[in-house]
Backbone of each chain as nested JSON, in Angstrom:
{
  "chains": [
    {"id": "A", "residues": [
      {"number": 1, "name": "UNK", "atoms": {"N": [-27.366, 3.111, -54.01], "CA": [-28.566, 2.447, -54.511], "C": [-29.247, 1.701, -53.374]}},
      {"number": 2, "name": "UNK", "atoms": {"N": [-28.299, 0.789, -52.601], "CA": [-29.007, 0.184, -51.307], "C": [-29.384, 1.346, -50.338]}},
      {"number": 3, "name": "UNK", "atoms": {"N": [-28.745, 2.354, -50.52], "CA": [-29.363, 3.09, -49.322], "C": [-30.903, 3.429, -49.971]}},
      {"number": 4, "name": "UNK", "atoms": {"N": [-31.172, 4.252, -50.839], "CA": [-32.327, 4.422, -51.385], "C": [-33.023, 3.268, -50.921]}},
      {"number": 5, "name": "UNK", "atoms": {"N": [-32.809, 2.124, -51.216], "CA": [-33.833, 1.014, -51.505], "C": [-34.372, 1.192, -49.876]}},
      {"number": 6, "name": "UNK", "atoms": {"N": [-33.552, 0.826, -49.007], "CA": [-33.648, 0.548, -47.618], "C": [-34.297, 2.016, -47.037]}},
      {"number": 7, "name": "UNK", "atoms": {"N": [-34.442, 3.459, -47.336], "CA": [-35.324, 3.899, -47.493], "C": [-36.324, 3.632, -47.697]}},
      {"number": 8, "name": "UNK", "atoms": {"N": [-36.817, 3.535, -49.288], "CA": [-37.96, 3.976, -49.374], "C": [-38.836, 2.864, -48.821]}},
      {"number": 9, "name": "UNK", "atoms": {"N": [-38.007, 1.68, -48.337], "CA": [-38.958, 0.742, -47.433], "C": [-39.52, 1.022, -46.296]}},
      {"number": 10, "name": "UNK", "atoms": {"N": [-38.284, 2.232, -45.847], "CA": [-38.905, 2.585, -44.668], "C": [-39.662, 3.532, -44.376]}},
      {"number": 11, "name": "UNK", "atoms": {"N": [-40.14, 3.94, -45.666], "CA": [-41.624, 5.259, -45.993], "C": [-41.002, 6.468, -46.182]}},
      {"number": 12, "name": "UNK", "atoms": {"N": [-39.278, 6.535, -47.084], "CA": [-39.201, 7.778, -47.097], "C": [-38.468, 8.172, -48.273]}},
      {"number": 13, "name": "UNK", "atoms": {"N": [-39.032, 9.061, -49.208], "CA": [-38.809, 8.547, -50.977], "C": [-37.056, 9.269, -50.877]}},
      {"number": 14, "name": "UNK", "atoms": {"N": [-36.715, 8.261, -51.908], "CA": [-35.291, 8.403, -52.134], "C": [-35.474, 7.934, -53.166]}},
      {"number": 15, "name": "UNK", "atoms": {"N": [-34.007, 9.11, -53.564], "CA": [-33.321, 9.431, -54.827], "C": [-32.066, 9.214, -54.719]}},
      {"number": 16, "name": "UNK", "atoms": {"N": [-31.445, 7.83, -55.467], "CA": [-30.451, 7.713, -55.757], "C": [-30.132, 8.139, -57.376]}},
      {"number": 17, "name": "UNK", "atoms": {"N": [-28.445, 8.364, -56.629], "CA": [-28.042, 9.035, -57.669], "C": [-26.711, 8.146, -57.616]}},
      {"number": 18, "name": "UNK", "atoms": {"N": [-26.536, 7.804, -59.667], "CA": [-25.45, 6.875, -59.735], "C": [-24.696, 7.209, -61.198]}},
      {"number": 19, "name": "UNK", "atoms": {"N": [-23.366, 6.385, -60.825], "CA": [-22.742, 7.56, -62.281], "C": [-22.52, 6.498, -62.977]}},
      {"number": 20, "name": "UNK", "atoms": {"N": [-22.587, 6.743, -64.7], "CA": [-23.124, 5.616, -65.554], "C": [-22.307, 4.835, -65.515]}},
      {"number": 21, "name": "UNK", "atoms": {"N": [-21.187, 4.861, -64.782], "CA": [-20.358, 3.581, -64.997], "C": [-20.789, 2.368, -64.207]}},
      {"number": 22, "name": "UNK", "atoms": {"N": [-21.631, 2.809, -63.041], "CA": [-21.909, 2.105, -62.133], "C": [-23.58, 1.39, -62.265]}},
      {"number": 23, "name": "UNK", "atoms": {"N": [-23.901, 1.928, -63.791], "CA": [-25.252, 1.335, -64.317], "C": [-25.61, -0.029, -64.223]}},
      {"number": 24, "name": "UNK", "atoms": {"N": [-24.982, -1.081, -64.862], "CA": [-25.322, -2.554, -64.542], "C": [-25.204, -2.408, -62.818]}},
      {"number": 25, "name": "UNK", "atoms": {"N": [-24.153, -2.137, -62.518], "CA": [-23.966, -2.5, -60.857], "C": [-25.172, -2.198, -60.054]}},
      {"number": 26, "name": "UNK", "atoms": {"N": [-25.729, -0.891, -60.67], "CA": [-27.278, -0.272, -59.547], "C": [-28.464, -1.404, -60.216]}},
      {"number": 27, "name": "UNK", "atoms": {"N": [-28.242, -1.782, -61.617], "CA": [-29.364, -2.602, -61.898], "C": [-29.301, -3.994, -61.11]}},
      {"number": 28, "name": "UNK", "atoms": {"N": [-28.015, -4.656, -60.879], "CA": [-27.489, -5.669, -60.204], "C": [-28.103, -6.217, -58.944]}},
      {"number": 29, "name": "UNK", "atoms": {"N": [-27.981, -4.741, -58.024], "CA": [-28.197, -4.084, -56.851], "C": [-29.829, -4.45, -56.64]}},
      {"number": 30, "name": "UNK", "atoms": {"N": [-30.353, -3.744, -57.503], "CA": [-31.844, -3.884, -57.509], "C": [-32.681, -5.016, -57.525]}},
      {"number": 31, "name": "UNK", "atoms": {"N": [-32.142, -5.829, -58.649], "CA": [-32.558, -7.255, -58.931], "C": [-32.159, -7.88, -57.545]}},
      {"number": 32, "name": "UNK", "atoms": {"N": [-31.271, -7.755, -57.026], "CA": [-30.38, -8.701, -56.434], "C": [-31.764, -8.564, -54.506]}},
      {"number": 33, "name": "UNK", "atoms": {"N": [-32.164, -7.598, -54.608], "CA": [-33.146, -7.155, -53.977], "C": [-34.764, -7.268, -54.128]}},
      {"number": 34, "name": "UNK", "atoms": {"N": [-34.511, -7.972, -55.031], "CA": [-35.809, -8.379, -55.366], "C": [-37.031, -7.455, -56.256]}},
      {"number": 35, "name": "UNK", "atoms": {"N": [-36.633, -6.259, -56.636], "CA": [-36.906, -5.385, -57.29], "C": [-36.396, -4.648, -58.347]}},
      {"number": 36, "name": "UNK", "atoms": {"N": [-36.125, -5.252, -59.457], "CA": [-35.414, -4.808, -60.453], "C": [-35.698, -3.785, -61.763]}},
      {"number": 37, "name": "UNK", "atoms": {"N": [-37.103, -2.831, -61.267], "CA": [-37.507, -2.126, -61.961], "C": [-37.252, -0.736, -61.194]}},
      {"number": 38, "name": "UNK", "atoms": {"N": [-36.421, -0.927, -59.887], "CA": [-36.505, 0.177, -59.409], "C": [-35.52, 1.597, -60.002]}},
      {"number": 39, "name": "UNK", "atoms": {"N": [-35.774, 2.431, -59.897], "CA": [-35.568, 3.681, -60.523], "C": [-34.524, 4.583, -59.806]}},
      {"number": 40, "name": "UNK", "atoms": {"N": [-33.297, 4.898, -60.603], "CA": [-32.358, 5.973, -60.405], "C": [-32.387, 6.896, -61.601]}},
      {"number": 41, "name": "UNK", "atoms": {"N": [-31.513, 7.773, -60.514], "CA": [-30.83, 8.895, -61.692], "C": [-29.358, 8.671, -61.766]}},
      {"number": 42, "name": "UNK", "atoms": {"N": [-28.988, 9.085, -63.584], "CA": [-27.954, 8.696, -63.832], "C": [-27.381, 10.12, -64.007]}},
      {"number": 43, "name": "UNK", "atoms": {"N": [-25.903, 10.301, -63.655], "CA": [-25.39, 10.954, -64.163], "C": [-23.625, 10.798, -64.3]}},
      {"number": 44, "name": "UNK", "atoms": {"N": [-22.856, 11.557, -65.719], "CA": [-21.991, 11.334, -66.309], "C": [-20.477, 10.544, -64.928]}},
      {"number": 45, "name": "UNK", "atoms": {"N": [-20.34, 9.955, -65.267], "CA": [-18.76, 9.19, -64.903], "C": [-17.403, 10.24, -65.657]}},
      {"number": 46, "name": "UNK", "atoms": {"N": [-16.526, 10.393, -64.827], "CA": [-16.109, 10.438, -63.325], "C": [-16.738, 10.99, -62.438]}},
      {"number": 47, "name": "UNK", "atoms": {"N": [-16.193, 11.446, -60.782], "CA": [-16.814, 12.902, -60.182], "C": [-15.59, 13.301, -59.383]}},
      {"number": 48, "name": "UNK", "atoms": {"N": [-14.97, 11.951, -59.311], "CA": [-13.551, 12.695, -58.456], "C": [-12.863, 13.961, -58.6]}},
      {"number": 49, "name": "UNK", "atoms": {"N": [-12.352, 13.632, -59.99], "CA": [-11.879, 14.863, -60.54], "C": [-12.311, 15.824, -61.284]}},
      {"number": 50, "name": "UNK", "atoms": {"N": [-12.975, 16.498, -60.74], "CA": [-14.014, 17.621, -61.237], "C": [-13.648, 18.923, -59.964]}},
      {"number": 51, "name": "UNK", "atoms": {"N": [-13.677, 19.621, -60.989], "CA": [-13.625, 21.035, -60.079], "C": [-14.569, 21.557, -59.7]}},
      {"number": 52, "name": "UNK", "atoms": {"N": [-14.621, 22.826, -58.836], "CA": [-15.86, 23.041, -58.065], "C": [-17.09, 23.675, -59.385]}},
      {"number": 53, "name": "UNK", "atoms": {"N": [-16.385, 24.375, -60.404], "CA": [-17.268, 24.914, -61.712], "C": [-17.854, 23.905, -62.474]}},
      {"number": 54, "name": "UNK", "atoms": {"N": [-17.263, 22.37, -62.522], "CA": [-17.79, 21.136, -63.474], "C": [-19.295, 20.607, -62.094]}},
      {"number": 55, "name": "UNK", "atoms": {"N": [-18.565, 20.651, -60.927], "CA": [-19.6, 20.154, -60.267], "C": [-20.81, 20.83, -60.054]}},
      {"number": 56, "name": "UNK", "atoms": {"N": [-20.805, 22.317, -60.157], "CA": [-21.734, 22.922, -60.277], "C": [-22.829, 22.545, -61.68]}},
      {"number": 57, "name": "UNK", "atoms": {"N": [-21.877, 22.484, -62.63], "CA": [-23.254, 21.937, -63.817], "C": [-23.33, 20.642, -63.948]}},
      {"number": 58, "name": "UNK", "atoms": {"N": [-22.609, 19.545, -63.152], "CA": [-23.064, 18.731, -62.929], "C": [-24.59, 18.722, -62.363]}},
      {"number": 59, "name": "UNK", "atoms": {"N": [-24.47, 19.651, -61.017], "CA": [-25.695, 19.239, -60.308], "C": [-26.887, 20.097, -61.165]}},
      {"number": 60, "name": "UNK", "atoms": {"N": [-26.844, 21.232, -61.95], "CA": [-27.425, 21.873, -62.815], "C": [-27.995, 21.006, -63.673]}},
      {"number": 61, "name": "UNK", "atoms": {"N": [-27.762, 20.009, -64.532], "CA": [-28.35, 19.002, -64.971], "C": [-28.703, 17.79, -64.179]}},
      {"number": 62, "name": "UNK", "atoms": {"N": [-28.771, 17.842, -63.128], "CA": [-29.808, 16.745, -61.841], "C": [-30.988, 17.15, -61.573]}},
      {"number": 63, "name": "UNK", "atoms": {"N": [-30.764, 18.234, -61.241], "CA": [-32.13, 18.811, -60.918], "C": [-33.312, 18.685, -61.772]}},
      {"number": 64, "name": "UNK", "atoms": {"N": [-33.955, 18.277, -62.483], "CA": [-34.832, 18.162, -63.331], "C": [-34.988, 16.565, -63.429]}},
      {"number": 65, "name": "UNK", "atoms": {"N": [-33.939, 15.974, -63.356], "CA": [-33.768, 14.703, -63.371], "C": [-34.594, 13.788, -62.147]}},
      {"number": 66, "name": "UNK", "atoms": {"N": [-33.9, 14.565, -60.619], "CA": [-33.942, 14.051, -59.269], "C": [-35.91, 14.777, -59.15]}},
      {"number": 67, "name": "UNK", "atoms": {"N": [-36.279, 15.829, -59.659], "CA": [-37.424, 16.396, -59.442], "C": [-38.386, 15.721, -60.188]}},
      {"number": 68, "name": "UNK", "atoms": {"N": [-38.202, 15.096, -61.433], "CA": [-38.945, 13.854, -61.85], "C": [-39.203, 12.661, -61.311]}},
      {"number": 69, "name": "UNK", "atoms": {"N": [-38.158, 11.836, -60.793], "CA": [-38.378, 10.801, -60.087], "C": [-39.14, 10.79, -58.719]}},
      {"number": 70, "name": "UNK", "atoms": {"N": [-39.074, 12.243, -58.207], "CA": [-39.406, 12.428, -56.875], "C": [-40.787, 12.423, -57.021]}},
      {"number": 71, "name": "UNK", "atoms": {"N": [-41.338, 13.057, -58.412], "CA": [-42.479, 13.551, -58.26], "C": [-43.087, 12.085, -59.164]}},
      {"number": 72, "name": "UNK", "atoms": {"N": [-42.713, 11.198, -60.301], "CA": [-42.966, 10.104, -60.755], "C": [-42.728, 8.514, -59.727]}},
      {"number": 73, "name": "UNK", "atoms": {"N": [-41.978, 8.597, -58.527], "CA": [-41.946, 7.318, -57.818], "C": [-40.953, 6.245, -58.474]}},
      {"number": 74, "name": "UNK", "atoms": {"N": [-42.071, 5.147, -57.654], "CA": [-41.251, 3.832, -58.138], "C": [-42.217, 2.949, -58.976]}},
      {"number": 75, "name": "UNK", "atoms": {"N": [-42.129, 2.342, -59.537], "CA": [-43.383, 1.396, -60.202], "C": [-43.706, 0.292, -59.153]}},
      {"number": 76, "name": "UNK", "atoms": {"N": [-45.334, 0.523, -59.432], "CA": [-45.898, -0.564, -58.176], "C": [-45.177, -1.444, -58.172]}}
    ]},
    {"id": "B", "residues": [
      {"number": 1, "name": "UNK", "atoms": {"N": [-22.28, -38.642, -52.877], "CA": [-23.369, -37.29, -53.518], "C": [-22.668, -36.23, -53.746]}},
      {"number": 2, "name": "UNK", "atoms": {"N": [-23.347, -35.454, -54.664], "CA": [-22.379, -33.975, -54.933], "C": [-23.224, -32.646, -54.496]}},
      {"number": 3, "name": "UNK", "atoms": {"N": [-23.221, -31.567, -53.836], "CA": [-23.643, -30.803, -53.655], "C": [-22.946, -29.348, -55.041]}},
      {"number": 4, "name": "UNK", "atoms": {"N": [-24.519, -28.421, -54.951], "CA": [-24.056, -28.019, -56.2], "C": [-24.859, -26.776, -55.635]}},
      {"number": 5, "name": "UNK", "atoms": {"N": [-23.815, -25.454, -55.788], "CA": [-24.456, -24.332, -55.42], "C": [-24.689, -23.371, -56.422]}},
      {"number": 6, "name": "UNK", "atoms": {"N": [-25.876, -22.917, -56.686], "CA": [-26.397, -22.112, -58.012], "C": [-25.947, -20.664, -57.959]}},
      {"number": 7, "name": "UNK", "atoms": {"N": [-25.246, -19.941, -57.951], "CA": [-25.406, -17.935, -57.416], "C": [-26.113, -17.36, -58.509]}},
      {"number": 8, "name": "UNK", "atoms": {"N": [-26.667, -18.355, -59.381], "CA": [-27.361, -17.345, -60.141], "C": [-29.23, -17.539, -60.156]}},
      {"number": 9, "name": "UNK", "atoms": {"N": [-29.372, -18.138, -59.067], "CA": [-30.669, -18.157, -58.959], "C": [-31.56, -17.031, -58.413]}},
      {"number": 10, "name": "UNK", "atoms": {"N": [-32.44, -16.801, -59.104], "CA": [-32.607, -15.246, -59.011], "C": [-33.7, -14.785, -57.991]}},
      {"number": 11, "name": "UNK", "atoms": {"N": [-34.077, -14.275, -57.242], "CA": [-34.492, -13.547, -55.966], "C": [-35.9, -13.156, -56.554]}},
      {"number": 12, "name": "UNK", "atoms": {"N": [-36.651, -13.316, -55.738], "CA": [-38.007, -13.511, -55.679], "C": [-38.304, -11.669, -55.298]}},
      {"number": 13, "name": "UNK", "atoms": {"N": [-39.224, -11.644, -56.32], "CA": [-39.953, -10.71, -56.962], "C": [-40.106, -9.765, -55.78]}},
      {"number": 14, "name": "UNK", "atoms": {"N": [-39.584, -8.782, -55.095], "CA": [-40.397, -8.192, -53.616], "C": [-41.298, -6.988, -54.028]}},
      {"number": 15, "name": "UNK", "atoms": {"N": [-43.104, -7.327, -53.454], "CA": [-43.554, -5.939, -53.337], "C": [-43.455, -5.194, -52.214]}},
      {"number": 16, "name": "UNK", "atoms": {"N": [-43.144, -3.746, -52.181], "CA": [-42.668, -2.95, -51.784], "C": [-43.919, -1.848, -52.089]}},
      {"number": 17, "name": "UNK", "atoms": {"N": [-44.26, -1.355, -50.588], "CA": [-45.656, -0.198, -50.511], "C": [-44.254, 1.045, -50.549]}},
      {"number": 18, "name": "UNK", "atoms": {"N": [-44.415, 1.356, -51.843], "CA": [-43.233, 3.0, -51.638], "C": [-43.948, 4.013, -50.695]}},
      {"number": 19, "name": "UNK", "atoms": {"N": [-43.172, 4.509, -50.371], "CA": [-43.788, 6.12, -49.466], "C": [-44.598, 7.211, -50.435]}},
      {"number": 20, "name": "UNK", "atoms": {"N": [-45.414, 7.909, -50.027], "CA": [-46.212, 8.668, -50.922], "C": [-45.355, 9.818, -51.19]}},
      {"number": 21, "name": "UNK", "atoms": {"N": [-45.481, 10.446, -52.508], "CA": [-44.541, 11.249, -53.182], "C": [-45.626, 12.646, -52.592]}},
      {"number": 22, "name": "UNK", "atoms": {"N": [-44.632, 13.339, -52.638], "CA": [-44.862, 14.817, -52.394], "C": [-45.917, 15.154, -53.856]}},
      {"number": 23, "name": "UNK", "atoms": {"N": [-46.791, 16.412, -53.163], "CA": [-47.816, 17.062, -54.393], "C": [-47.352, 18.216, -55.099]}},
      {"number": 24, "name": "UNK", "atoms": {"N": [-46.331, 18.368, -54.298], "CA": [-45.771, 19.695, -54.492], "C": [-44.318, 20.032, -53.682]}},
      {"number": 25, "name": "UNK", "atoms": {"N": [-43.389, 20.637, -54.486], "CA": [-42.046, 21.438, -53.997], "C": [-41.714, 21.886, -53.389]}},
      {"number": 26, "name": "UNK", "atoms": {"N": [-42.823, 22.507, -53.585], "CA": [-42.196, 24.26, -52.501], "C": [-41.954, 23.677, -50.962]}},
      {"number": 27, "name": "UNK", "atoms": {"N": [-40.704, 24.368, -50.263], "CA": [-40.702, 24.105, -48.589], "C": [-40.553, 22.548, -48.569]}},
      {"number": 28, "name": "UNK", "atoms": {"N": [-40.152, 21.619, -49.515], "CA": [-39.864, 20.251, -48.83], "C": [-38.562, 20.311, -48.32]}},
      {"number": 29, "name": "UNK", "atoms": {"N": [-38.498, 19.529, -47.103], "CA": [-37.446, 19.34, -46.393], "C": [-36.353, 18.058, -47.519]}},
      {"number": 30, "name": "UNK", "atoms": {"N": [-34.799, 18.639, -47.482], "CA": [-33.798, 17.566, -48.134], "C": [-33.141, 16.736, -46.882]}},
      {"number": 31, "name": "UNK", "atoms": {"N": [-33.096, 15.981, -47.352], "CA": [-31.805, 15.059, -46.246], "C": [-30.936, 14.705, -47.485]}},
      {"number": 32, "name": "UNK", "atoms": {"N": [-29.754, 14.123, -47.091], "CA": [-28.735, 13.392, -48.199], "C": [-28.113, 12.687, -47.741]}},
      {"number": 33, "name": "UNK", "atoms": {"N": [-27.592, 11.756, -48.266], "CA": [-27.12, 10.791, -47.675], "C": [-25.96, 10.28, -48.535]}},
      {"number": 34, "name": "UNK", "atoms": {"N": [-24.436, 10.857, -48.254], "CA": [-23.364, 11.111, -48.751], "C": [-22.408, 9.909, -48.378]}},
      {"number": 35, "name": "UNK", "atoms": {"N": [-22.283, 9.125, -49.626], "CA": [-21.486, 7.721, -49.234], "C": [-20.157, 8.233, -49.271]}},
      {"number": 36, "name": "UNK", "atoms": {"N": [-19.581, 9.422, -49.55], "CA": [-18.028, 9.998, -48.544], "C": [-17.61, 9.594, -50.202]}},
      {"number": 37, "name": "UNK", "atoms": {"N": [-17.623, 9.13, -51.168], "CA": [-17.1, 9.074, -52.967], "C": [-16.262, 10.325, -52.479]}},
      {"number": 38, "name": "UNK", "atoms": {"N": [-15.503, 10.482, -52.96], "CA": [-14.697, 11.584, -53.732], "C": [-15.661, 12.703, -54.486]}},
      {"number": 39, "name": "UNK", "atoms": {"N": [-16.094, 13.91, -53.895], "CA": [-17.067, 14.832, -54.5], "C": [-18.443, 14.836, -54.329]}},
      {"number": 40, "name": "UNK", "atoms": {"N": [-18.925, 13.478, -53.576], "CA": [-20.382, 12.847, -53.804], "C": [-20.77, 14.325, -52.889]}},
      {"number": 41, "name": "UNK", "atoms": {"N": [-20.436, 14.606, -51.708], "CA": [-21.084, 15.492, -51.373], "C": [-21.102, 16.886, -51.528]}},
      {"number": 42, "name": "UNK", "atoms": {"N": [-19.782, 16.8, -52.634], "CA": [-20.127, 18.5, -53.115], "C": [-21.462, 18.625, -54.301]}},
      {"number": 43, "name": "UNK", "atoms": {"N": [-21.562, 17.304, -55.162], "CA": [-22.716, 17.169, -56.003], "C": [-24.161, 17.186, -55.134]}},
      {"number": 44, "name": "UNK", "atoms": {"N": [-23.7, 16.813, -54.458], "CA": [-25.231, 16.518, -53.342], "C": [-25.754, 17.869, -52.669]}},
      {"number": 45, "name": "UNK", "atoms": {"N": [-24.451, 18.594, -52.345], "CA": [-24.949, 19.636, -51.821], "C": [-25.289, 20.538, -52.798]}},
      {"number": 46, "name": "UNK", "atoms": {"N": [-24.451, 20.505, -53.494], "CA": [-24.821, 21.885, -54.948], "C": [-26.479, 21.729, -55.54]}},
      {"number": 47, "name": "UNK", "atoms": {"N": [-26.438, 20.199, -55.812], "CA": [-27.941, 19.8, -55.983], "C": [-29.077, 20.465, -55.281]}},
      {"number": 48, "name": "UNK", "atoms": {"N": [-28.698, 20.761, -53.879], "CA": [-29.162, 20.667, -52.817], "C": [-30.001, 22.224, -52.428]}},
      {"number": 49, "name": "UNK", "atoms": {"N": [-28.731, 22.918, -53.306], "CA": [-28.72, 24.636, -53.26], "C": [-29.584, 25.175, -54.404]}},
      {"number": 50, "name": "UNK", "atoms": {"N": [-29.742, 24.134, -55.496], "CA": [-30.365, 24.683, -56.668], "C": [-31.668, 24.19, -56.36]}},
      {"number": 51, "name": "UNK", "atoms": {"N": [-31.901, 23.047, -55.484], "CA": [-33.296, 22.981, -55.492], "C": [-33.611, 23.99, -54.162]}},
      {"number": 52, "name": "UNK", "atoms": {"N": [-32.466, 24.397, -53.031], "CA": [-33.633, 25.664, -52.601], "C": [-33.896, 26.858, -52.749]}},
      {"number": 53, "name": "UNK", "atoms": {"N": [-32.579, 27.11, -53.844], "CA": [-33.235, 28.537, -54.902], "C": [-34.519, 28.546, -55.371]}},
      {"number": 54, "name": "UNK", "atoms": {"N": [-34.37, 27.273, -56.451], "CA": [-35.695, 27.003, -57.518], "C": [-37.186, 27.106, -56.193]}},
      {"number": 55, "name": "UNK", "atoms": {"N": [-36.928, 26.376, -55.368], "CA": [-38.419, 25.745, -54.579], "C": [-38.344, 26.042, -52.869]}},
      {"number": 56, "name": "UNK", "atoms": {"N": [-37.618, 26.778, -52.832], "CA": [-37.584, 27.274, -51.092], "C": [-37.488, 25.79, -50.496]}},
      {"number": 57, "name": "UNK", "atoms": {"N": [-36.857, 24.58, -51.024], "CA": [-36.575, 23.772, -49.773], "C": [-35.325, 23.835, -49.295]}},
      {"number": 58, "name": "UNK", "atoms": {"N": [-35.387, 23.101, -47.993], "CA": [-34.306, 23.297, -46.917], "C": [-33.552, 22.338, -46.641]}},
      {"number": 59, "name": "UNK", "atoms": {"N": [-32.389, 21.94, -46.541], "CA": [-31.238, 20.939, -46.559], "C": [-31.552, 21.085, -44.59]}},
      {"number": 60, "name": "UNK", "atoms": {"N": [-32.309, 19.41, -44.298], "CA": [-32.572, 19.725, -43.024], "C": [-31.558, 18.18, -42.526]}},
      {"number": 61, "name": "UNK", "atoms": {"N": [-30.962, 17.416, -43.413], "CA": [-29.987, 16.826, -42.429], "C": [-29.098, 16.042, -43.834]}},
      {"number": 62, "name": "UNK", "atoms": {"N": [-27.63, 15.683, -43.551], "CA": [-26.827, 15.265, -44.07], "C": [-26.226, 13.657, -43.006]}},
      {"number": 63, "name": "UNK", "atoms": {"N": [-26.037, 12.73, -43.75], "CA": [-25.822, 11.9, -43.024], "C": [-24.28, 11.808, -43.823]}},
      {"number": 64, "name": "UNK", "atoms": {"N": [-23.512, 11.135, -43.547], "CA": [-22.252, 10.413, -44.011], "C": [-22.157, 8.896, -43.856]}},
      {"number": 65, "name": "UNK", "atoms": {"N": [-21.874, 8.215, -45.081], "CA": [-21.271, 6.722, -44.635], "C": [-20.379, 6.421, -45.598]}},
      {"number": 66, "name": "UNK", "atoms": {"N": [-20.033, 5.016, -45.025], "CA": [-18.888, 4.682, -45.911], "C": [-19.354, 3.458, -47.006]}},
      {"number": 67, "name": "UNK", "atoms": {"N": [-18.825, 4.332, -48.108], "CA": [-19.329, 3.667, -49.648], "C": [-19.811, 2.604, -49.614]}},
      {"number": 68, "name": "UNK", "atoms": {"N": [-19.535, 1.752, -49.098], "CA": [-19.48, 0.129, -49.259], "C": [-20.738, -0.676, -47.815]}},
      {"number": 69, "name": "UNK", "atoms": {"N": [-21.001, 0.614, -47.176], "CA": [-21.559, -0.1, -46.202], "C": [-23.541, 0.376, -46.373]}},
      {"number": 70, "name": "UNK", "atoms": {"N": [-24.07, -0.124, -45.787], "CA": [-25.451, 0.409, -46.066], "C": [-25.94, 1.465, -44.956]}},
      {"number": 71, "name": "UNK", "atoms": {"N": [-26.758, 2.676, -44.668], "CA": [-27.363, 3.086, -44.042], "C": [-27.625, 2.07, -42.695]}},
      {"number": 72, "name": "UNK", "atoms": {"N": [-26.833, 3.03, -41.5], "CA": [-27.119, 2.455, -40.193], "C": [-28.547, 2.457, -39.768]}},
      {"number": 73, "name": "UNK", "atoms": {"N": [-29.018, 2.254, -38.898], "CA": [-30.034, 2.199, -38.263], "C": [-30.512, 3.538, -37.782]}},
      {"number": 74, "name": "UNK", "atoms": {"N": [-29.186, 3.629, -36.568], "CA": [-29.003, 5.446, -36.1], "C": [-29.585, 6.444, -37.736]}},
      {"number": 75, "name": "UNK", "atoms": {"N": [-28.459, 6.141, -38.803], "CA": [-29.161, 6.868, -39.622], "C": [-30.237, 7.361, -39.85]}},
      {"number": 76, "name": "UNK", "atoms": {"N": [-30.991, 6.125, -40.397], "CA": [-32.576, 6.108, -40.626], "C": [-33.388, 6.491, -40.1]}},
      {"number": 77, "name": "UNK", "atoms": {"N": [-33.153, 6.15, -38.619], "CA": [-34.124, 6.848, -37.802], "C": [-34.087, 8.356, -37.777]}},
      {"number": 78, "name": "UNK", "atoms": {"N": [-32.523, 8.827, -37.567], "CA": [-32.296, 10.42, -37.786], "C": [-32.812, 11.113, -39.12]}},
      {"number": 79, "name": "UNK", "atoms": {"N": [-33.153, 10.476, -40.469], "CA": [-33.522, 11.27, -41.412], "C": [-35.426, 10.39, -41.076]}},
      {"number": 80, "name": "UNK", "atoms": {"N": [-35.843, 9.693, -40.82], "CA": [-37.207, 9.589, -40.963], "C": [-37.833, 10.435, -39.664]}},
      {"number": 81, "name": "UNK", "atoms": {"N": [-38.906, 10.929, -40.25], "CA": [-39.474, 12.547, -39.928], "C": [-39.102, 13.732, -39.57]}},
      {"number": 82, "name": "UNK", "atoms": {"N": [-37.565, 14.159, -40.316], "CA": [-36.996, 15.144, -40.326], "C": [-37.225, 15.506, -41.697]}},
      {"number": 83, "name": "UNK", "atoms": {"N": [-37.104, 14.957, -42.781], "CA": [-36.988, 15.233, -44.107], "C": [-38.263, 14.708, -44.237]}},
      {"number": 84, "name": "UNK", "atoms": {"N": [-37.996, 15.193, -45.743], "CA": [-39.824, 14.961, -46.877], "C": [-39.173, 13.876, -48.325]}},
      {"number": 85, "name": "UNK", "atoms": {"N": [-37.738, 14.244, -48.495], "CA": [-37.261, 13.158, -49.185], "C": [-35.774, 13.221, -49.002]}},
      {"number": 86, "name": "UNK", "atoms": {"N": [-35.313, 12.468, -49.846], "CA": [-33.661, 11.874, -49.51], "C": [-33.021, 12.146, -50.519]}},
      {"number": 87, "name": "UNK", "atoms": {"N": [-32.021, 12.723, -51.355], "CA": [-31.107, 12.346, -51.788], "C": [-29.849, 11.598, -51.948]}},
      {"number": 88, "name": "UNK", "atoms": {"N": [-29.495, 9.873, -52.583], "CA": [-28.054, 9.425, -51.77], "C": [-27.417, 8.912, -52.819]}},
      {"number": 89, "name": "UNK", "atoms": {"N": [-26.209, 8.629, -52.571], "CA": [-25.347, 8.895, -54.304], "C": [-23.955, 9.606, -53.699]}},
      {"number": 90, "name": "UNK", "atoms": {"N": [-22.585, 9.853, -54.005], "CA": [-22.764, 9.397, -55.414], "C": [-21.77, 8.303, -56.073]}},
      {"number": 91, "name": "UNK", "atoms": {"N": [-22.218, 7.334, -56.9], "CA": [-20.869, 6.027, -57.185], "C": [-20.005, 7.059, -57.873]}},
      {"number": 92, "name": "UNK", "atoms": {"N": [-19.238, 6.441, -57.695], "CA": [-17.745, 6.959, -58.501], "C": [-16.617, 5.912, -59.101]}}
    ]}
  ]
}
């Protein structure tokens, strides 16, 4: 989430990506930065243990996700 | 006297000029930026492959760090004007 942030300050859009367990923590993150409306993508908790076939539709359901935000931003 | 320290006083509002979003897909350059999680960068990359099936973009740099630390400097500079956007992630 800090990496994104520290991006897109530096003019270059980022997409973080965070897994819902870690939801308050990225909202935390954000606020704690002075920007607490800023925008991720969530996706399902765990990732450790996932095989190479779960991670594949993992990222199969990002894509649409990460291609929205990219193309919707951040709020002024 | 007593001194009294607040941690919950809350951080002043920052505006932030975001970078201008792409008009379009096709041929954008990926960077990613893989905090080393357990899998983060097999999700990142797989991500990575479906968007340059779908849209002909190109996975033009991968950085690595460690979870807990923020994007170096070296980093930043290496993905700003190589890429068109970033992918970074993933918590675990």
């Amino acid at each position: 989430m800090l990496d994104a942030i520290i991006l897109e300050k530096a003019g270059v859009p980022a997409i973080p990506i965070v897994t819902d367990a870690f939801d308050s923590t990225a909202r935390e993150m954000a606020e704690l930065w002075g920007i607490p409306d800023f925008r991720f993508v969530m996706m399902p908790h765990p990732l450790g243990s996932l095989t190479p076939d779960e991670i594949g539709r993992r990222a199969d359901g990002l894509v649409e996700k990460v291609l929205a935000l990219l193309r919707q931003g951040q709020p002024a | 006297m007593l001194d009294i320290l607040d941690p919950t006083i809350a951080t002043p509002r920052e505006r932030i000029d975001y970078a201008a979003r792409p008009k379009q897909f096709d041929g954008l350059r990926i960077g990613l930026v893989d905090n080393t999680r357990r899998n983060a960068e097999a999700v990142l990359r797989a991500l990575a492959a479906r968007l340059q099936a779908a849209y002909g973009m190109k996975l033009d740099a991968v950085v690595h760090k460690h979870q807990r630390a923020p994007l170096a400097d070296a980093q930043l500079a290496e993905m700003r004007g190589r890429v068109d956007f970033i992918i970074a992630g993933v918590g675990d």
